[in-house]
N, C-alpha and C positions, 0 to 999 in steps of 0.2 A: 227712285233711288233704291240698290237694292240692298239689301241687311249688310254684304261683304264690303259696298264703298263706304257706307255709314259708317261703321265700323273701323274701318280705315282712315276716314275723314277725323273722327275721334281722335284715334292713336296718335296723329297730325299734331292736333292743336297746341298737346303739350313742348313737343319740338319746337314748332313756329316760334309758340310764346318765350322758350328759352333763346332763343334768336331773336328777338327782339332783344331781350334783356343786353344782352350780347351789344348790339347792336347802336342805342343807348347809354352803354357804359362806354363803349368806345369812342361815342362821338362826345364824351364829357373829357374823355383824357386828352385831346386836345386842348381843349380850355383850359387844364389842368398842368397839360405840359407846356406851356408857354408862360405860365408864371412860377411854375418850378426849375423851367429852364434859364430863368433869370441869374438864379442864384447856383447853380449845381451845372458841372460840367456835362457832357452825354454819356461818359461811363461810368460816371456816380451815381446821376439820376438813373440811369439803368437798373446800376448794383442794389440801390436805396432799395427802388421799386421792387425788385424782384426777392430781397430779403423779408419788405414786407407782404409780399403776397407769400414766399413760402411762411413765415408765419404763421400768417390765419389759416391757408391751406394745412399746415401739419394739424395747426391745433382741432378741426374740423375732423381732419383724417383718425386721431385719437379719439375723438367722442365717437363718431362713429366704428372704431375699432375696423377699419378696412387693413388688410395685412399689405406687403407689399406685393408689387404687381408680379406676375407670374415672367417666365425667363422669356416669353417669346413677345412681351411689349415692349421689352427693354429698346431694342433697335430702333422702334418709331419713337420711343420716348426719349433718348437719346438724341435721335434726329430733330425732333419739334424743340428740346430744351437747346440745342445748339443754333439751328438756326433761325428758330423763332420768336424765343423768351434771350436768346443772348445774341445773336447777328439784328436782327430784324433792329430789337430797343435802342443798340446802341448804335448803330448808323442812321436810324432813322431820328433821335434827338439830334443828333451830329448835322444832318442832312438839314435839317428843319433851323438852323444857329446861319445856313449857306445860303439858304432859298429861303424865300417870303412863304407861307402856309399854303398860297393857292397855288405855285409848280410844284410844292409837296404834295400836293394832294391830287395834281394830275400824275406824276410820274408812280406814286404808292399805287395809284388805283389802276395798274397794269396786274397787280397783282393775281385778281380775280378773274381775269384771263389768262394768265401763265398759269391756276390752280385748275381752270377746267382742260387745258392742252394737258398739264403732267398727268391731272385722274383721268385720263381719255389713256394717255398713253402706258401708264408705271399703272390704275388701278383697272383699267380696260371699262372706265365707265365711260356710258354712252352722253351722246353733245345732242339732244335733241332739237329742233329748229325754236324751240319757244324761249329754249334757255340762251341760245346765241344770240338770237334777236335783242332778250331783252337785257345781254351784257351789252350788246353793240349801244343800246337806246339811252343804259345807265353811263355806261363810258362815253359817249355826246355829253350825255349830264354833265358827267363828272369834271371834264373840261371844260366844259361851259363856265360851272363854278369857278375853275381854275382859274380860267381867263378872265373873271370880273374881280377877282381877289388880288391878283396878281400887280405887284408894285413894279413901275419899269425900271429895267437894268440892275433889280436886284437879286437875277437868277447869277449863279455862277456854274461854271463846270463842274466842281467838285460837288458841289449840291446836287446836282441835276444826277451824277453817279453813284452820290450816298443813297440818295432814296432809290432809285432801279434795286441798286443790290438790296436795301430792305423788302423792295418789292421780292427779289427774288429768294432773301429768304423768309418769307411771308408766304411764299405759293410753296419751297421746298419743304417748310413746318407743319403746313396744312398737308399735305399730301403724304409727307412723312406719319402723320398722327392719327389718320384714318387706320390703317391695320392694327395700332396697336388700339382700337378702341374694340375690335373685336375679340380680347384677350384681358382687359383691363376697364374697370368702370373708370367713367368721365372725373371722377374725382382722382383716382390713382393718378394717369394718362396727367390730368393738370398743377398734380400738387409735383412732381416728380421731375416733371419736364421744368415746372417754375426753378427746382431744384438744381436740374444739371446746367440752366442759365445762369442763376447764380454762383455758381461754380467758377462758370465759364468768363464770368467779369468777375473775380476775386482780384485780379490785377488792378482795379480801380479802388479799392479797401480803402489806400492812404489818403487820397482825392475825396473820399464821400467823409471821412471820418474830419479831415480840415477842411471843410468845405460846408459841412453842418457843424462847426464852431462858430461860421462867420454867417450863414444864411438866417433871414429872417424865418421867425416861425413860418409864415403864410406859407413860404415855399420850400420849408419841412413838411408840414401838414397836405400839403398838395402832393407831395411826393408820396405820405402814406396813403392817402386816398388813392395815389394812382396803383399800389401796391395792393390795398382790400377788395377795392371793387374795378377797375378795369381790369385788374388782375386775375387776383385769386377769384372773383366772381366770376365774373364777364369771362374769362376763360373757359371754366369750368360749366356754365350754362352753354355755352359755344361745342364743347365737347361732347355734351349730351346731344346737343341738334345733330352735328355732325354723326355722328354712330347712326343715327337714325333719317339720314339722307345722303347724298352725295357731294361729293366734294367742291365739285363746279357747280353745283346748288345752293351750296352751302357760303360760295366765294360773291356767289351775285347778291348774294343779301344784304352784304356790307356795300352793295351801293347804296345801299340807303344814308351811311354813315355822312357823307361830305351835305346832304341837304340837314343833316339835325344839327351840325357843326356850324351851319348858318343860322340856323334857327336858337342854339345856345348862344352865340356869341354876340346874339342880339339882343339877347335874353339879360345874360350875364354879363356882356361887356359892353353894354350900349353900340354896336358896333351896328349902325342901319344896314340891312340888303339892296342893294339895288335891283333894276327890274327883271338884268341880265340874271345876278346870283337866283334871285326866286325861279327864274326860267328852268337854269341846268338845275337847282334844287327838285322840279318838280320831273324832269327828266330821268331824274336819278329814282326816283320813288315810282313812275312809271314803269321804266325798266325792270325792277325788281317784282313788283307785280305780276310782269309777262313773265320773264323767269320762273317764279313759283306757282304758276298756273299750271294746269294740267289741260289736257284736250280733251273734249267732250266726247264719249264714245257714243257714234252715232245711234239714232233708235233702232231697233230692228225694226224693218220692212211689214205693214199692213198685214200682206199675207203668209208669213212667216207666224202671224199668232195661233195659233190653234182654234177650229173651230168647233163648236156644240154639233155631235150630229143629229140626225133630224132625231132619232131614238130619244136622244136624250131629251131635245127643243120637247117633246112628244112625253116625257114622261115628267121635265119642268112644269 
């Protein structure tokens, strides 16, 4: 290996490892959103969430003394805080109250293929064979799961439409939030966008405010959690990966998301897998794999190495 991929290999790891983070927190707000969504309607729990993540993100953003972001993030940050942190939250609670978790979690997981067709298309990054392959392998997965979670006849129409359009704006926020990461650190880009979401559900204000008069602590408490750390963290860690890879790289990662959601739920809700869920579980962490794999660059050729001439053989 030689000093330049080492090297590069290095600068990796801290990405990966924020991609994970990522990764993990997202597969707990599920868990998270299903007993907050008991109590809290899908534009409350949105607004809850996203006042509590811009919280900790401000308070963050002051210790650290970061100014605000420069005029030319504004547009992608505008775009990721409307349709990501405010479309995506609140159709996608909404979507999930229509459909049982497992065709939420097929139809969401379009997503990661609509995020590598738009950065092929709007960011001109390239669809390499390892990275299709291994969305195609994660997307099996992720149906697989779908289909062993899946209660009968409790899909409806409007469910099956809430989640696409979160799907799609899940792939428009991500794709949107790439450019301005080039202009703004990953904290600005997520405390900013958490911001213009919250904004954007201020129409839910009266719904969150009578609605945590009457909800049980638990799914108060679940709602700030989803606001610290799916949010404000998991965001934020997500942002940092991002800046530092590609977008349709960055989308197949969270196939990992629907096998730890089985793996939590078994955890924390006694909820068994069956052999199917473990199958597409492991399909899904496969896929993701191949995607973040690289290809080996062949060795150079034998006699392409340079050889001792005899001078030398002779003065060795």
């Amino acid at each position: 290996m030689t000093n330049s991929s080492a090297s590069a290999r290095r600068t990796q790891w801290p990405a990966l490892a924020a991609a994970g983070v990522t990764v993990v927190l997202w597969a707990s707000a599920f868990v998270s959103i299903r007993s907050a969504g008991a109590a809290y309607s899908p534009g409350a729990l949105a607004l809850g969430r996203l006042l509590a993540g811009s919280l900790a993100l401000g308070c963050v953003l002051l210790v650290r003394r970061e100014r605000l972001p420069p005029r030319a993030a504004w547009p992608g940050i505008a775009i990721s805080g409307l349709l990501w942190f405010g479309v995506y939250m609140v159709v996608l609670n909404w979507g999930e109250q229509e459909v049982d978790a497992g065709t939420a979690a097929m139809v969401v997981n379009i997503g990661p293929i609509l995020i590598a067709l738009l950065g092929a298309r709007v960011l001109g990054e390239a669809l390499p064979p390892r990275l299709l392959t291994g969305m195609a392998v994660s997307f099996a997965g992720a149906v697989t799961v779908g289909l062993s979670m899946s209660g009968e006849g409790s899909a409806s129409t409007l469910g099956v439409l809430l989640c696409l359009l979160a799907a799609v704006g899940y792939a428009g926020g991500v794709v949107g939030q790439k450019p301005a990461l080039a202009h703004a650190s990953a904290l600005q880009v997520t405390t900013f966008g958490c911001l213009v979401g919250a904004v954007a559900c201020m129409p839910f204000v009266v719904q969150l405010v009578s609605e945590a008069q009457r909800a049980p602590l638990s799914a108060t408490l679940n709602m700030v959690y989803l606001g610290v750390f799916p949010t404000a963290l998991a965001f934020t860690t997500w942002a940092y990966a991002l800046a530092r890879t590609t977008a349709g790289r960055m989308g197949a990662t969270t196939y990992a998301v629907p096998a730890l959601v089985v793996l939590m739920s078994w955890l924390a809700l006694d909820e068994v897998p069956g052999g199917l869920t473990l199958a597409g579980g492991a399909l899904c962490l496969a896929g993701v794999a191949v995607s973040r794999s690289r290809a080996r660059r062949p060795a150079p050729p034998a006699d392409a190495v340079p050889r001792p001439s005899r001078a030398g053989r002779r003065q060795g």
